[in-house]
C-alpha positions in Angstrom: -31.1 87.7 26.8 -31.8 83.8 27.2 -32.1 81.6 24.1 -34.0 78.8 24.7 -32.3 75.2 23.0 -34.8 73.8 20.8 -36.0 70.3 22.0 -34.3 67.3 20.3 -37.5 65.0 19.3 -36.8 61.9 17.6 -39.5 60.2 15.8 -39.2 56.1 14.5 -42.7 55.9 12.5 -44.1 52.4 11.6 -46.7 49.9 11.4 -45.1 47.7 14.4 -47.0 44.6 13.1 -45.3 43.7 15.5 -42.8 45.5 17.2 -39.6 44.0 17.9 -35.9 44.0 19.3 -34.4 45.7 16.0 -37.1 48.7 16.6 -36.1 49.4 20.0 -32.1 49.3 19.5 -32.3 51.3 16.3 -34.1 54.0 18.7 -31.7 53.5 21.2 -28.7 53.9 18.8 -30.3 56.9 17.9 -30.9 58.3 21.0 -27.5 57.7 22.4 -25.2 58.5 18.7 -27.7 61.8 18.3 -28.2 63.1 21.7 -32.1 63.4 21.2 -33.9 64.3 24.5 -36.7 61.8 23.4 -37.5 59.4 20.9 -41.1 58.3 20.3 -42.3 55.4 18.2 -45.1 56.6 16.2 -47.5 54.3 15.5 -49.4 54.5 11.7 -52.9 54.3 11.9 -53.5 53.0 8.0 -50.0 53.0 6.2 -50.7 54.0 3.2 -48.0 52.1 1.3 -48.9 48.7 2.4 -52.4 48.8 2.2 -53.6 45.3 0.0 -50.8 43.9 0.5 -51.9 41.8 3.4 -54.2 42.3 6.2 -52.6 44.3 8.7 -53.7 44.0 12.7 -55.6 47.0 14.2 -54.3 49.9 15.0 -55.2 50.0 18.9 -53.5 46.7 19.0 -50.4 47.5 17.3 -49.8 50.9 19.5 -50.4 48.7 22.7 -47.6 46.1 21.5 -45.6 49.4 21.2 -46.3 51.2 23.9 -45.6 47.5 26.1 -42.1 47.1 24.2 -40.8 50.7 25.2 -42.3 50.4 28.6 -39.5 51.6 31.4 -36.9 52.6 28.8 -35.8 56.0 29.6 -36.3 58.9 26.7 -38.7 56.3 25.0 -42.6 56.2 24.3 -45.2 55.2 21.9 -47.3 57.4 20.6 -50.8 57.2 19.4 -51.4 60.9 17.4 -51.7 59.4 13.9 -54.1 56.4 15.3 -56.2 59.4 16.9 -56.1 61.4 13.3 -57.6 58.9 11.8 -57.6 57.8 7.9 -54.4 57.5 5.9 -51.1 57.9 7.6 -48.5 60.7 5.8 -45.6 61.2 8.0 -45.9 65.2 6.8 -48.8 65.5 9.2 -47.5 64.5 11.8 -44.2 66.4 11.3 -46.4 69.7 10.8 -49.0 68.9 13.3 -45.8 68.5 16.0 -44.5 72.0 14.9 -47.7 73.6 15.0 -48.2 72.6 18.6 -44.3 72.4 20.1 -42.7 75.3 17.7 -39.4 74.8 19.8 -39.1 71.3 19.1 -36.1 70.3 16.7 -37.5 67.1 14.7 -35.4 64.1 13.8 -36.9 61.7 12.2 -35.2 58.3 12.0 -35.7 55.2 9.4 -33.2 52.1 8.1 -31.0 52.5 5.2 -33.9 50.8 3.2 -36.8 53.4 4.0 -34.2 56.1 3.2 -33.5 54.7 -0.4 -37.4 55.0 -0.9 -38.3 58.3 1.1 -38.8 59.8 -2.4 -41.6 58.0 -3.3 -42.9 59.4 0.4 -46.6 61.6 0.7 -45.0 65.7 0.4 -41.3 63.8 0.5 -39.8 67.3 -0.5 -42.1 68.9 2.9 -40.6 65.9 5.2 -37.0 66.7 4.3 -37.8 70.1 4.8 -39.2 69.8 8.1 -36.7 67.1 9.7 -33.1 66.1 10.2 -33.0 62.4 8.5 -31.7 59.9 10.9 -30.1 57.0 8.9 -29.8 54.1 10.8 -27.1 51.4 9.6 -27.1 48.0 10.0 -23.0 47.5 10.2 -19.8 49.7 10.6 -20.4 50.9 6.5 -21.4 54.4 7.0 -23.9 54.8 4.1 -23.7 58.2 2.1 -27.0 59.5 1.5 -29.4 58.3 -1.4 -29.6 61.2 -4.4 -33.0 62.2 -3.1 -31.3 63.5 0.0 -28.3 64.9 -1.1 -29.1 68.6 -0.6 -31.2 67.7 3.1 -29.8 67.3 6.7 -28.7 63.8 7.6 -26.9 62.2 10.2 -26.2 58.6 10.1 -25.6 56.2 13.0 -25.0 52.6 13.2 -26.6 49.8 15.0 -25.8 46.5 16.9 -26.9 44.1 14.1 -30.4 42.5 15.3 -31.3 39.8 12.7 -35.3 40.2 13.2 -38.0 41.6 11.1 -41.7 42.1 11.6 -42.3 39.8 8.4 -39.7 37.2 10.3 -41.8 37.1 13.5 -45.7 36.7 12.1 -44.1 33.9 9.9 -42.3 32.5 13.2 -45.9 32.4 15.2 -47.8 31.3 12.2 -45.3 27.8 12.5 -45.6 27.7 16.0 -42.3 28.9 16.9 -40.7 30.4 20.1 -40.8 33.9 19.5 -39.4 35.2 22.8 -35.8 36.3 21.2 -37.3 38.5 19.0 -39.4 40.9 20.8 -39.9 41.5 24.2 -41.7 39.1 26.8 -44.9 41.5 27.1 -45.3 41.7 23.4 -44.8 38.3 23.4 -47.9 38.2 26.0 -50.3 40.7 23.9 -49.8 38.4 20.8 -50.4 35.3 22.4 -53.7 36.7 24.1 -54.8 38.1 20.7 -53.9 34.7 19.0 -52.0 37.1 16.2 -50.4 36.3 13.2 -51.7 32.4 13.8 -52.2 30.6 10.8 -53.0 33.5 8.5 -49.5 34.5 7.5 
């Protein structure tokens, strides 16, 4: 009898506005600390969460900064289900819609020590603990112990190469004027400056 080894997906969800350094190596870190077979960056179509707080850049625009930062990294992709859904994002779609359609597939689903101390607040957050291994990325050699809310859930943390960059960081570094080519990759760097993103509006 042959048992086939469920497939180790790993899944970094966010708004990417824009993607940057920090995303890629926390997927990296993961991918290499975890042994995942592939890690894809899933792009929100309307994140739910930050709605009104400012205005956020179109979806098709945010998955192609994605997809151009990952591009030729091995066991990396972008992926553009939940901008194909449609409406409000809730990361418990996606994890059922995955399992409903790859029923092999072992989900891992990664986020910073920051989105872990707020999962609860999450769409269904008992459903996405239920339906994932958390993948707590650190940002130094501190291995952080798991908020309350996940106490009883499976979770693996892994630590990161500091990268001091954030989305917020970059939009305020275009909106100046600033040289933003340490903090993302060039071709990101190249679909912003073609949009004129982020300039003057931040």
């Amino acid at each position: 009898m042959t048992t086939t080894v469920p497939r180790r997906l790993g899944i970094l969800g966010g708004t990417f506005d824009p993607p940057h350094l920090g995303h890629r190596a926390a997927a990296l870190a993961a991918q290499t600390q975890v042994g995942l077979d592939e890690i894809v960056l899933m792009v929100a179509n309307e994140p739910w969460q930050k709605v009104g707080d400012r205005q956020v850049t179109a979806a098709q625009v945010r998955w192609d900064m994605t997809d151009a930062l990952v591009q030729g990294i091995s066991g990396l992709r972008a992926d553009d289900r939940e901008i194909r859904r449609g409406g409000p994002t809730f990361t418990v779609d996606t994890l059922e819609e995955i399992l409903s359609d790859q029923p092999d597939t072992e989900i891992f689903l990664i986020v910073g020590a920051d989105t872990a101390e707020r999962l609860e607040t999450w769409h269904r957050a008992s459903d996405v603990v239920g339906l994932s291994t958390i993948v707590i990325v650190n940002r130094d050699e501190t291995t952080n112990t798991a908020p309350g809310f996940l106490r009883d859930a499976r979770v693996l943390n892994v630590t990161m190469n500091p990268v001091d960059v954030s989305s917020s960081a970059l939009r305020e570094a275009v909106a100046r004027g600033e040289s933003i080519d340490a903090m993302t990759s060039s071709s990101v760097v190249t679909i912003i400056r073609d949009h004129s993103l982020y300039v003057g509006n931040q």
